[in-house]
C-alpha positions in Angstrom: -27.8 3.4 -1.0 -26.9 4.6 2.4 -26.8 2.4 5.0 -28.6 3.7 8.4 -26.4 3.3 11.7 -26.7 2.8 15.1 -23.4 2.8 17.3 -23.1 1.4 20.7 -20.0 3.3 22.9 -19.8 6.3 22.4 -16.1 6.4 24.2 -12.6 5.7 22.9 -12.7 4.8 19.3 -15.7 5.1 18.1 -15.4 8.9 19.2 -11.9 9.1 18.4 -11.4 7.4 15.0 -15.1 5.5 13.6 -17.0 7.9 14.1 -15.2 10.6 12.4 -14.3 7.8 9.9 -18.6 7.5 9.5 -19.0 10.6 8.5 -16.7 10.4 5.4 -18.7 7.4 4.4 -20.7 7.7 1.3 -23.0 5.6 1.7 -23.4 5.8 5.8 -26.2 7.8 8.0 -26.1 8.2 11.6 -29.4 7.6 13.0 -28.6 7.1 16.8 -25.6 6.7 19.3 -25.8 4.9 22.9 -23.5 4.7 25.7 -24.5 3.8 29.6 -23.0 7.3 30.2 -25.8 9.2 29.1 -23.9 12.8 29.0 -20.9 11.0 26.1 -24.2 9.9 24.0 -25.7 13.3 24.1 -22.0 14.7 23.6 -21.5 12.7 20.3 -24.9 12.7 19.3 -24.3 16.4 19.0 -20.9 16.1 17.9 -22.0 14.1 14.8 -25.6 14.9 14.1 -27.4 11.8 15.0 -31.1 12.3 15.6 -31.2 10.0 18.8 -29.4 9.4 21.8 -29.8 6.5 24.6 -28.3 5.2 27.7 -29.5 1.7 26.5 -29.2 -0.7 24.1 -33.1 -1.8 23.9 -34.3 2.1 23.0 -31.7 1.8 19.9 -32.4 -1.3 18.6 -36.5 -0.5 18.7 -35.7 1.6 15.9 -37.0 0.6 12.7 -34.7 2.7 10.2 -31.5 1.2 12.0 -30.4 -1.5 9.7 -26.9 -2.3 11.1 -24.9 -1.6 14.2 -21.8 -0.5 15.6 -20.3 -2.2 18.6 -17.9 -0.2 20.3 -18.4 -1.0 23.4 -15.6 -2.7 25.9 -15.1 -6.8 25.5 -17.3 -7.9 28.4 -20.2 -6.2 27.1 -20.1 -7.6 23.7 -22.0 -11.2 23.4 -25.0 -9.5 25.7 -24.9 -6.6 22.9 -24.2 -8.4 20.2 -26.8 -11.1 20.6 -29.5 -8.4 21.4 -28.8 -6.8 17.8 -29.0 -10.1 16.1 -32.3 -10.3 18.2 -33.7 -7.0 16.6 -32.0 -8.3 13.1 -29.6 -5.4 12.6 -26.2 -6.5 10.8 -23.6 -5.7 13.5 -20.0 -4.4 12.8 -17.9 -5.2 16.1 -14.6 -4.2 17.3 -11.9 -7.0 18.3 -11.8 -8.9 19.8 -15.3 -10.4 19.5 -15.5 -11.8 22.8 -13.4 -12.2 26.1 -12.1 -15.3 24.5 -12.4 -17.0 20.9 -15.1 -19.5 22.3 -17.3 -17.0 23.2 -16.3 -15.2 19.8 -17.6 -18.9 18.0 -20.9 -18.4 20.2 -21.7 -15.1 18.8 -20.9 -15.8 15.3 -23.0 -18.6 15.4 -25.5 -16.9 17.3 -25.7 -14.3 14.3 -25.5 -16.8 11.4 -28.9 -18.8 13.3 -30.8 -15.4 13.2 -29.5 -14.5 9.9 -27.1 -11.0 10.4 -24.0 -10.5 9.2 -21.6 -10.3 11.4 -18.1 -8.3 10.7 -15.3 -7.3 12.7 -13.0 -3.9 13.2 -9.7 -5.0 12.1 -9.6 -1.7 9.8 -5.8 -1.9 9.5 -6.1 -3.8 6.8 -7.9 -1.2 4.7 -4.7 0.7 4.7 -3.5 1.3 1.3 0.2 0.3 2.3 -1.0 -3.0 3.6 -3.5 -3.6 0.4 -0.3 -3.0 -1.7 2.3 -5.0 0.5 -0.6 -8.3 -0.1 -0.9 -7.3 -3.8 3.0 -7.6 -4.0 3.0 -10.8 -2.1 0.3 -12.4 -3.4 1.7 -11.9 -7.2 5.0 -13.6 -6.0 7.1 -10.7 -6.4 9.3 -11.4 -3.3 9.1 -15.2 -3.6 7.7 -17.8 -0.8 7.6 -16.3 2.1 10.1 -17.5 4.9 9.8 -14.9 7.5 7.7 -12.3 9.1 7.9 -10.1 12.2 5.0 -7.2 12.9 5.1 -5.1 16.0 2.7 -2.4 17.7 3.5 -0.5 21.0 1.8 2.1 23.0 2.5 3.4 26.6 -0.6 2.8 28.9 0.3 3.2 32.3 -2.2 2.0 35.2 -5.2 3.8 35.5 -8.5 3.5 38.0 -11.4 2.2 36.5 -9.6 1.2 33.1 -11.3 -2.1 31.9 -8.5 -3.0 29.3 -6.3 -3.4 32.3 -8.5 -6.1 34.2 -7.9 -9.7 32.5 -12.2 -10.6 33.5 -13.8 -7.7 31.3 -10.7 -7.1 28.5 -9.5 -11.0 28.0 -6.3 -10.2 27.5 -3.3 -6.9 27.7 -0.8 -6.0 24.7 -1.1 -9.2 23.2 -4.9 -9.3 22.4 -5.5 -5.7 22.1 -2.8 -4.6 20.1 -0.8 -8.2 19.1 -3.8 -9.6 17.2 -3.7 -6.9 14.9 -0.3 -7.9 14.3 -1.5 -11.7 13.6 -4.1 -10.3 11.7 -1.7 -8.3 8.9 0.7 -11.1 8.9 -2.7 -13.8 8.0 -4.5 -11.1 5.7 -0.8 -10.4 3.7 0.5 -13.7 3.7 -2.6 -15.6 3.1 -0.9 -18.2 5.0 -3.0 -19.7 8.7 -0.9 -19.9 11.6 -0.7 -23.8 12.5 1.5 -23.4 15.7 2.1 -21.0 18.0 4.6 -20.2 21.2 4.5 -17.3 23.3 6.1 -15.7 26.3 3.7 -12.9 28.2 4.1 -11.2 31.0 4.2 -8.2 33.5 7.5 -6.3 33.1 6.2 -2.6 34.6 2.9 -2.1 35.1 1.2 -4.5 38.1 -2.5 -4.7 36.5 -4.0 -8.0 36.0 -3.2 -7.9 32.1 0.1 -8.4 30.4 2.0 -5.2 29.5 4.3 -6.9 27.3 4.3 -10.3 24.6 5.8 -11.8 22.0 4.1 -15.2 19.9 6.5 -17.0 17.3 4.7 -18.9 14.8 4.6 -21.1 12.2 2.5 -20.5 9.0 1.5 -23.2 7.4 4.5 -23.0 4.5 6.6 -23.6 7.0 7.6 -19.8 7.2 8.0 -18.3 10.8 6.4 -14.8 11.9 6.9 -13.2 15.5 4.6 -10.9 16.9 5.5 -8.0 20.0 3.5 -6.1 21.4 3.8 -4.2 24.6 1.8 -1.1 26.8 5.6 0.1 28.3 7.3 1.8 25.8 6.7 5.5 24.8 4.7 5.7 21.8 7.2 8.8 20.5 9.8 5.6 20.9 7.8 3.6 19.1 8.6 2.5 14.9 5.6 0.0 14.6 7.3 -2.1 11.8 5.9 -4.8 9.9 8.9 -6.9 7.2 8.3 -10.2 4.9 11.1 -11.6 3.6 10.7 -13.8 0.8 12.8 -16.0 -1.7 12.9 -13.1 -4.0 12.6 -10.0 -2.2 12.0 -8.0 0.6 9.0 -6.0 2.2 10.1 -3.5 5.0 7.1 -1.3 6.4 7.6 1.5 9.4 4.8 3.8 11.0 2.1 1.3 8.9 0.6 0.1 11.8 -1.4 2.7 13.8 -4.9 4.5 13.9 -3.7 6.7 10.7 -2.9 6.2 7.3 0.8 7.0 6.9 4.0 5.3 7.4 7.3 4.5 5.3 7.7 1.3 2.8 10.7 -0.5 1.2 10.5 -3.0 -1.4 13.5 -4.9 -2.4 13.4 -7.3 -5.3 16.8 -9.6 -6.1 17.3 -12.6 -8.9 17.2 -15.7 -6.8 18.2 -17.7 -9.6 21.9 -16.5 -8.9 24.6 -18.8 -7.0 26.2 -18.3 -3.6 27.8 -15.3 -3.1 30.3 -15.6 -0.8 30.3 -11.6 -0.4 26.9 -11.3 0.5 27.1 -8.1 -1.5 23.8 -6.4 -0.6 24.3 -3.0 -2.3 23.0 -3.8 -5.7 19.4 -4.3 -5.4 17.2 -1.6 -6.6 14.1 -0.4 -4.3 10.5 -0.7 -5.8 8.8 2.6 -6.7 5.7 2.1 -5.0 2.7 4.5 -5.1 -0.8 4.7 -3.1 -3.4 7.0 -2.1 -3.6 7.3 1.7 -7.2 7.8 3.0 -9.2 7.1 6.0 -9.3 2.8 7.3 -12.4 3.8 9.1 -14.1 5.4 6.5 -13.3 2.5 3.9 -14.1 0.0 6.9 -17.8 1.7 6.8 -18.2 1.8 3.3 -17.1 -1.7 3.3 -19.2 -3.4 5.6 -21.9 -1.0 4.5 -22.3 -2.3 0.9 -22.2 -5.7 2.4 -25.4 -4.9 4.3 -26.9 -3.8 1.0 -25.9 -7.0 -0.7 -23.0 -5.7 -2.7 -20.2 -7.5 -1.7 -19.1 -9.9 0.7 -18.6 -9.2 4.7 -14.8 -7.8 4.4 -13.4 -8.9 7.5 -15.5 -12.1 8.9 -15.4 -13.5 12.3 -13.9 -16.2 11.3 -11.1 -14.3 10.0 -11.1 -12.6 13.7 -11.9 -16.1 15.6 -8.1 -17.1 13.6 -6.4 -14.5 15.1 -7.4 -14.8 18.5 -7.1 -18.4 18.6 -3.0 -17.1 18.0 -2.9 -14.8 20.9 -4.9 -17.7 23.6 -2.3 -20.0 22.2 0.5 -17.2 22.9 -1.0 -16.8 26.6 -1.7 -20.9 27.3 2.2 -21.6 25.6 3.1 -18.6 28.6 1.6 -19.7 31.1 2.7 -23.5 31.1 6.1 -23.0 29.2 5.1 -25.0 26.0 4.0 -24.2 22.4 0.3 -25.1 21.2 -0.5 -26.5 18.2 -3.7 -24.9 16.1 
């Protein structure tokens, strides 16, 4: 059964990555695209064969056929859009973060739950098949009880005019919530363990727009483990490794290249006996690597198919906005523990 689509923003990624991703999908179909800039809706509606194209949301959503929605549109717009779909009951897939902060995230879930749509949410890095096999590996208690964590995702994104992710009232947030939070998210969605405190430091270190270009958040999981989180918009995405490690009681998960908009990237498994004494040598030339094998793909593609079979009642939502609401809730602690130099509990 293919699921009929309507996508709203028709810049960035949706036209970059989902899009593209869309059209892989085998159960996906394209029926209309919108954006308030009326030439990029024509542009992609051409570019990917929808039948419709609109500079408004209400012209979309009249559409019978359309049964679920793609919000790619920037944060600010997203509770008026959102709520307008669940309106016009079309299941709604929606880029992070849900809204400029996690209450107004909790308003649209609930908003969508009282009229009956499923609501899901773009975190597609976690249909890559490096991370599904790093939480396979965890999860069967390969590398132990996980003690430590660290994730880290870096772009350069100098100041522009007219760039909304660089103004705190219409983004919510800089490095931290648009590129941290998938960070939290990996660490959560591997780990299966909720963050239950949180400390941050956030802050301006190049670039002077109104949203931080640079942030770290330390926190506890609830077995006690920690995990830190970096994230910044000032360092050269050639110079950037985008590394996510667990460490365990057992073993050893080392991931580079991972996290990003493309299925790719390096992994290192190391497995040791833990049932062994004290070495005083700290030999650490004996353990063996893991021989581990995947098939790379396309996170967009499997995030459509996904979400897509959820709509036709064949499976759960994938990524809920609960799940989302979680890791947000991280990041606004990171920002609050910033701002008044103390850590938040969750």
């Amino acid at each position: 059964m293919k699921i009929r689509w309507g996508v709203i923003g028709c810049g960035g990624i949706a036209d970059r990555r989902t899009l593209p991703g869309m059209m892989l999908a085998d159960n996906a179909e394209l029926i209309a695209v919108m954006d308030a800039n009326k030439e990029a809706a024509d542009r992609c509606k051409e570019k990917y064969g929808a039948k419709y194209a609109f500079d408004n949301i209400e012209e979309l959503l009249a559409i019978d056929e359309i049964q679920a929605v793609y919000i790619a549109s920037p944060v600010f717009a997203h509770k008026d859009q959102a709520f307008a779909a669940a309106k016009a009951k079309k299941d709604i897939l929606i880029e992070k973060p849900v809204g400029i902060t996690a209450k107004e995230a909790e308003e649209i879930a609930d908003f969508c739950e009282s009229q009956g749509v499923k609501l899901g949410v773009g975190f597609m890095m976690r249909f890559h098949a490096y991370h599904q096999k790093m939480k396979e590996i965890v999860q069967s208690g390969q590398i132990g009880e996980i003690v430590s964590a660290r994730a880290q995702l870096t772009c350069w994104y100098p100041e522009m005019e007219n760039c909304w992710r660089q103004d705190i009232k219409l983004s919510g947030g800089g490095a931290m919530m648009d590129m941290g939070v998938h960070c939290v998210d990996l660490i959560r969605y591997i780990t299966g363990l909720e963050a239950k405190a949180a400390a941050g430091f956030c802050g301006n270190q190049i670039f002077k727009y109104s949203v931080e270009d640079a942030g770290g958040v330390l926190m506890q999981l609830e077995n006690g483990a920690v995990a830190y989180v970096d994230a910044n918009f000032n360092i050269p995405d050639a110079a950037a490794k985008c590394k996510i490690e667990f460490y365990g009681t057992k073993g050893s998960i080392f991931a580079q290249g991972t996290i990003g908009q493309v299925e790719g990237g390096e992994i290192e498994v190391l497995c040791a006996d833990s049932s062994a004494g004290y070495d005083a040598n700290q030999d650490r030339n004996e353990i063996q690597t893991m021989d581990v094998q995947v098939e790379f793909g396309n996170m967009y593609t499997k995030e459509i198919e996904a979400f897509g079979r959820a709509v036709a009642g064949e499976g759960e939502v994938p990524i809920t906005a609960a799940d989302a609401i979680a890791s947000q809730k991280v990041i606004e602690a990171a920002y609050e523990s910033s701002k008044n130099h103390k850590y938040e509990m969750l």
